[in-house]
N, C-alpha and C positions, 0 to 999 in steps of 0.2 A: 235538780231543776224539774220544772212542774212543765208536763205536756200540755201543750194547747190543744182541744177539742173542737171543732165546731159541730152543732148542734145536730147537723143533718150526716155528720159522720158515721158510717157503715156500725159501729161499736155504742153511738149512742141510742137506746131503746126510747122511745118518747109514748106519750101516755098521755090522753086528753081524759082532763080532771075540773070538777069544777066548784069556786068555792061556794061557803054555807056560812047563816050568820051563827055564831056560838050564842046557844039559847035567844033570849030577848034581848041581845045587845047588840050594838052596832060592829063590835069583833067579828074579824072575819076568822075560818077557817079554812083547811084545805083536808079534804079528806086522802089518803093515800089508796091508790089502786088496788083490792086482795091478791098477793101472789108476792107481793114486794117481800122483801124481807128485812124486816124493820119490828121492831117493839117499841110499845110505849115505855119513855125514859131514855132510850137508845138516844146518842147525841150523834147526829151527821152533818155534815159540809154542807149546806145549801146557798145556791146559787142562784142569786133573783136579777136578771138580766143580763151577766156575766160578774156580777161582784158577790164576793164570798162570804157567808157567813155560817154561824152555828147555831142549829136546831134542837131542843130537846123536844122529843116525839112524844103528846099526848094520847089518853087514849079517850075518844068524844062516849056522852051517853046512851049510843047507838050501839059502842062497841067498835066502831073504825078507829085506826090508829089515824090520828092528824097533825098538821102542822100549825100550831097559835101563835108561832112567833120566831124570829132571826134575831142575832145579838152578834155584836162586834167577837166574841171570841166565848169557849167553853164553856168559860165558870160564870157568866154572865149567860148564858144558854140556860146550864142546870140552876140557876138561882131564879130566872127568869126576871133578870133584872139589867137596868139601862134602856137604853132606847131598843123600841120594838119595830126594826127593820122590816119586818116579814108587814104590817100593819102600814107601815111609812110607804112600803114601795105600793100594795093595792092601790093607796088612797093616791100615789102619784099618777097608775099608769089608769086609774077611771074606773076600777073592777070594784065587784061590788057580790053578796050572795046571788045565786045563780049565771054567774059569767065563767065563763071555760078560759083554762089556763093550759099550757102544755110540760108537762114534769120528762124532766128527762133523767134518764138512769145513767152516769156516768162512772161509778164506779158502787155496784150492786151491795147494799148495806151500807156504803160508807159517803160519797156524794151526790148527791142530785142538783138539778136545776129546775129553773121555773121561768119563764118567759110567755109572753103574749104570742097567741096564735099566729103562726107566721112571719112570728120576729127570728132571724137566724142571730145568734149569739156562738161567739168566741168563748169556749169554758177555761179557764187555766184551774183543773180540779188540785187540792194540796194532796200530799201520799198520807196516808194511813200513819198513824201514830206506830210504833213498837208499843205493842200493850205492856212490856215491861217496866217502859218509861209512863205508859198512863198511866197504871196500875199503882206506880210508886206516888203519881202526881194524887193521885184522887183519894190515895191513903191517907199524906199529909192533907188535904185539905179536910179527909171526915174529924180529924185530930184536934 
């Protein structure tokens, strides 16, 4: 069973962050804070006002590792395919390049969160995979 976090709890580290349009286009990004420990391709839990989804982490022309997009699950992360949640939720809550978002660190490498400044959110972050079982999953899928 998956722990409930709230936002302003002692264990979650938060981080004002703000997004950028990717190149000439209306896509938003998010650039990640330097010190996180994350790579581009790295896939994490991301959590956009308490609902969960999966990130694969780019890395922008600047050189910051960013976030371009949220997908119902994994293999839909790493294909960067289906609906683009991380896009869906901006344009819901009114944010746009240059508007501050607040990223929270819930479990260091593996989930984070995203919520409007001030918004307090409920996290129910999932547990880390057993790499042996992802390891076996991501084999058959290169196959």
């Amino acid at each position: 069973m998956t722990d409930r976090i709230p936002s302003d709890h002692d264990t979650v580290s938060t981080h004002r962050v703000s997004l950028s349009s990717v190149g000439r286009t209306s896509r938003v990004q998010l650039s990640l804070p330097a010190g996180i420990s994350c790579e581009p391709f790295d896939i994490v839990s991301l959590s956009l006002s308490g609902r969960n989804y999966h990130s694969q982490l780019q890395r922008a022309v600047s050189g910051d590792v960013v976030v371009r997009g949220a997908f119902d699950n994994r293999r839909l992360a790493k294909a960067d395919g289906g609906d683009n949640r991380f896009q869906e939720w901006v344009t819901d809550i009114g944010r746009g390049p240059g508007d501050s978002l607040e990223l929270d660190i819930l479990r260091e490498g593996f989930a984070y969160g995203l919520r409007v400044p001030g918004e307090r959110v409920i996290y129910e972050p999932p547990e880390p995979q057993r790499s042996s079982l992802t390891d076996i999953a991501e084999s058959l899928e290169e196959s």
